[in-house]
N, C-alpha and C positions, 0 to 999 in steps of 0.2 A: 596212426590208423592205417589199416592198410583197403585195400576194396580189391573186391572181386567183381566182374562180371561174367556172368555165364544165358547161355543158351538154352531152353530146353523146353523140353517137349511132354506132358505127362498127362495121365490121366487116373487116377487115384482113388480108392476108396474105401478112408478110414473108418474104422471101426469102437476107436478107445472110448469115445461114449454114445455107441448107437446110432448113429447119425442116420438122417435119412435120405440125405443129399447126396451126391458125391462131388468130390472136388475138383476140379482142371485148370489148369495149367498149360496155357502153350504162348510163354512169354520172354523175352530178353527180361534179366533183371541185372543188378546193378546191387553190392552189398558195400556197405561204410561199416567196417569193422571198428566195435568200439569194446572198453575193459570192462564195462556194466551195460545191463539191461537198460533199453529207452521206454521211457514208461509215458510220455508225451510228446505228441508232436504238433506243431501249429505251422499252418500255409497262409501267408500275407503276404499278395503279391508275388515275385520270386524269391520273394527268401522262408526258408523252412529254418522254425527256431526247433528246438531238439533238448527234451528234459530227458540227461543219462545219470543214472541213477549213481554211478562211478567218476563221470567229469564235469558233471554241472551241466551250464545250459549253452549251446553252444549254434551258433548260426552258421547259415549254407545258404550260396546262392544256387537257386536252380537253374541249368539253362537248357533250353525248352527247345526244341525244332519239330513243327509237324505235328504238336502234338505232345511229344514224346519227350520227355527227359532225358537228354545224351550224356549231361554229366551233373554233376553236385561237385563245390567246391568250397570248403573251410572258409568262411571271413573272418570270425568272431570266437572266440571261447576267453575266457578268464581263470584260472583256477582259482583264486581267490574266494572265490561264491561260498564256501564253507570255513565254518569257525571249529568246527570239529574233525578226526579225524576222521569219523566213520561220515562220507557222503549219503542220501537218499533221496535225491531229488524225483518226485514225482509229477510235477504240474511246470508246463510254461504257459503263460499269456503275455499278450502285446494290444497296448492302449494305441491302437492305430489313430485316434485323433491330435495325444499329448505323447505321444510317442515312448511311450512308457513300458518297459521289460520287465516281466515280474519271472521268480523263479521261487519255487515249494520246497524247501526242504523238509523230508516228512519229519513232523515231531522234531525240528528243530526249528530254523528263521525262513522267514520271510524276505526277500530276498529283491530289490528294485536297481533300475538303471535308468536313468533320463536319457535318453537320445539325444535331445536337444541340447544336452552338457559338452557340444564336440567342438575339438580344437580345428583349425582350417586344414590340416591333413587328416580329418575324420578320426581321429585315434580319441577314445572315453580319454577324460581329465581324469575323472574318480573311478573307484574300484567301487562293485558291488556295493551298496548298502543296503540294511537295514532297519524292516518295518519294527519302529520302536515298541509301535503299542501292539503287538501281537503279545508281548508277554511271556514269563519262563516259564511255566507251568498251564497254560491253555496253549498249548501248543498249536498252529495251524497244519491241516492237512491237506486243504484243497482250496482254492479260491476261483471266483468267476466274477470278470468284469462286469460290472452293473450295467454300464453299455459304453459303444464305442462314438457317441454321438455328444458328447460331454463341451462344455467350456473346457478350452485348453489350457486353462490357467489348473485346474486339478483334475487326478486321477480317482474314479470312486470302483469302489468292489465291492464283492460279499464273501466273506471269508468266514468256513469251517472251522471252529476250535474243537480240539476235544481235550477231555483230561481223565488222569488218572493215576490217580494219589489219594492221599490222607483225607480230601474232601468229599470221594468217591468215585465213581466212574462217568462222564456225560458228554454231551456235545451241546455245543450252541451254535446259532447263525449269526453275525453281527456283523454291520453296515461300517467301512471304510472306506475314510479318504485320505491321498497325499492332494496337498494343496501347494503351489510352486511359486517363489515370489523372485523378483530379479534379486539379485546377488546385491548388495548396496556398495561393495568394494571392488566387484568385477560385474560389469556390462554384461558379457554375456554367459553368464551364470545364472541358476536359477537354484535358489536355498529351497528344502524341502519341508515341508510341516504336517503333522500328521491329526489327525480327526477320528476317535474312535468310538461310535454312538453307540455308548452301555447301557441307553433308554431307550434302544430300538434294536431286539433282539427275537430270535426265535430260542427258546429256553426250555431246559431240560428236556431234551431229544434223548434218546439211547446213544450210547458209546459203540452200537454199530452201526452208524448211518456211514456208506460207503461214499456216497457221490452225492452232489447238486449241478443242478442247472440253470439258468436264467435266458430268458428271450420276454422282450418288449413285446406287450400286446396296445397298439395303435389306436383299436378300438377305445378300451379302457381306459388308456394315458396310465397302464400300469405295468409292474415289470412281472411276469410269472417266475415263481422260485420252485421250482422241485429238487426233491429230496428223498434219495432213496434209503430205507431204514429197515431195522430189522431191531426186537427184542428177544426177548426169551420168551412171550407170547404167540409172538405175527411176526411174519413179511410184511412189508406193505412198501408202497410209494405216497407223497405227500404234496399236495400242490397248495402254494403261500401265494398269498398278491402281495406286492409291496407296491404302495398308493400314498403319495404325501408322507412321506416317513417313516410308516405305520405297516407292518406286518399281519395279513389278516389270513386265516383258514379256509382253503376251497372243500378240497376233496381228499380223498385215499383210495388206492386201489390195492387190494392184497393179492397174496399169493401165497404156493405152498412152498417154494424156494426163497434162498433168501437173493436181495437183490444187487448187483454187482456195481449196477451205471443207469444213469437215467437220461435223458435228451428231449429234449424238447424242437420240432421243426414244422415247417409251415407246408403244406399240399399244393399241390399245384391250385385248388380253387382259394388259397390262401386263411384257411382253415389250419387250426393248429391242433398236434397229435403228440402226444408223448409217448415215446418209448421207454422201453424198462428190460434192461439184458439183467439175465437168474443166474445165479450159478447151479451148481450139480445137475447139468444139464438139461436146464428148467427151459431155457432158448430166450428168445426175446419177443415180450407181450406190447403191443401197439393198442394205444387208445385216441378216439378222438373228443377232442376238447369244445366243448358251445361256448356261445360269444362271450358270458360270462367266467371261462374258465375250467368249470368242472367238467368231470368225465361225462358223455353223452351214456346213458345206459343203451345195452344192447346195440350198440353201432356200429355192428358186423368187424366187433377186436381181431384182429391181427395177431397169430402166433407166426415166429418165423424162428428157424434153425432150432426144432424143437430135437432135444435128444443130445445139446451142445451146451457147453457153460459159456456165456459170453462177459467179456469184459470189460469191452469199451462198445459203444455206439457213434457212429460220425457219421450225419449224411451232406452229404458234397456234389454238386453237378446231379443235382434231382437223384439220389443213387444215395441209401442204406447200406453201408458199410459195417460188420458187425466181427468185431475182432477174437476171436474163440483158442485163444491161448494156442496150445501144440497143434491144433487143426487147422491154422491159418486163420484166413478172410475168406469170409460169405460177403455176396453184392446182390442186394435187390433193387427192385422199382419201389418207389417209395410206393405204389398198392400195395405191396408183400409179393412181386412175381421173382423167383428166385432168376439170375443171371449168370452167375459166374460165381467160383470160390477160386480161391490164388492159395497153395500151398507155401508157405515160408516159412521161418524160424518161427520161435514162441512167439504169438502177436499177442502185444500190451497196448498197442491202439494202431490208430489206420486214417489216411485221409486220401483226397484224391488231385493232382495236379491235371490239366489237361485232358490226357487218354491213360494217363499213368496214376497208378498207384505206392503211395510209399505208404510204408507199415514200418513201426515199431517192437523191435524184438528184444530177445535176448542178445542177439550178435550184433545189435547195435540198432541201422536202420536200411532198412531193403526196398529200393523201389523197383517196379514190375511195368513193366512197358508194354 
């Protein structure tokens, strides 16, 4: 991998879908030149994990001065992560409690690391393995940790299936867990067992549902699931509670686009808002949610980067980050007051370190100082 950093100064303003913003740019950036598209990034702590769609999933420590990210440096990668030859890793997460590495391969495995499997100079024992019960033909696409506040003895998710064969075309939601017991032949080993609850599902969705999200609501003692969908009918967005095991129906919000990504984040009064990025330059629709969940009607919605396809949504350090493919990154106030847009490769998602920005492109991953 090689890196660039460059200088520069600009001020910009694209046109490829109408935009009504324009962009700027006047930031040191910093480029990790990789052989595929990064299509996920996660920030824990300083280390930034990195889903590339070409080399699997691979970790970077960030070191930080001022603020600012002076450099990124390689700790972690495995080539091993794939059983086939064609790679397409779309998703990272990290069980920051059980210390657990997950990695997407799209339409193929599911993909786990235990951290806590380490030998006294830190080096994994094991190579990547694999979540058994995702299954050969309900392929997963997407997964989101249930939450990070878990017993450390197992890992729980919610993970996206879809399928599409001789059964038909569909998606489902379904509840997993890796559960971790000591090793009974080695001390400090921890054997893996898997838990896959086929009596607690969200069932027969369209086979275009793009994205989900989850965030715990405190109030309720429950976890919100949205899920962004599209048929051959509707747009729309879909908000599930999951409560005692059990899967229940809030709301929907439609549209005339179809939708890309959905996110769910808290207000500064601690109110919780769901966003929803469209593609064919639908932009990104903000709603806010009452204590119960569902959408509050008429509660002054939120359009932001209208005239722009958006593709991921992240917000980080109270700041709305919304990732619009060849037009960079848009940054709002979580009101909707636009702030800044960062010009950089094709962004496939975005988060924020510090005062710095890394984004996920085609050339790999760009941070902006």
């Amino acid at each position: 991998m090689n890196r660039l950093i460059l200088s520069v100064s600009l001020f910009i303003v694209l046109s490829c879908e109408s935009p009504s913003l324009p962009l700027i740019s006047s930031i040191d950036y910093n480029i990790e030149w990789m052989s595929g598209s990064t299509r996920d990034i996660l920030i824990f702590k300083d280390t930034l994990f990195v889903a590339n769609e070409s080399e699997g999933i691979i970790m970077y420590n960030l070191d930080q001065e001022a603020g600012r990210v002076e450099s990124i440096e390689k700790i972690w990668d495995n080539t091993s992560f794939s059983q086939s030859q064609k790679k397409s890793f779309r998703r990272v997460d990290f069980d920051t409690s059980r210390k657990v590495l997950y990695g997407v391969d799209n339409f193929d495995y599911t993909y786990f690391i235990d951290f806590l499997n380490l030998t006294q100079d830190n080096n994994l024992i094991d190579s990547p393995e694999i979540v058994l019960c995702t299954g050969a033909t309900n392929n997963v696409t997407r997964i989101e940790l249930l939450n990070n506040y878990n017993e450390t003895d197992k890992s729980e998710y919610i993970a996206l299936f879809k399928n599409n064969g001789s059964s038909g075309s569909w998606s489902k939601i379904s509840k997993m867990e890796i559960s971790f017991e000591v090793n009974p032949y080695v001390e400090s080993l921890y054997t893996p067992s898997f838990s896959c609850d086929d009596s607690n599902q969200i069932e027969n969705l369209s086979y275009n549902v793009t994205d989900i999200d989850l965030m715990y609501d405190q109030d309720n003692d429950a976890t919100l699931v949205g899920i962004s969908n599209s048929s051959f009918t509707d747009y729309r967005s879909e908000i599930y509670s999951l409560k005692n095991g059990q899967f229940s129906y809030l709301d929907a919000t439609f549209f005339s686009k179809k939708p890309n990504t959905i996110k769910f984040f808290k207000n500064h009064n601690e109110s919780i808002s769901v966003a929803v990025g469209l593609s064919d330059g639908g932009g990104c629709y903000i709603e806010l949610l009452d204590v119960d969940g569902k959408i509050i009607e008429n509660s002054n919605r939120l359009h932001l980067a209208d005239g722009y396809s958006v593709l991921d949504v992240e917000v980080a350090d109270e700041e709305i980050l919304l990732s619009l493919g060849i037009n960079g990154v848009q940054v709002y106030s979580l009101d909707g007051v636009f702030i800044k847009g960062i010009v950089s490769g094709h962004a496939y998602c975005s988060s924020k370190y510090g005062n710095s920005y890394i984004i996920g492109t085609k050339n790999g991953v760009e941070v902006f100082n």
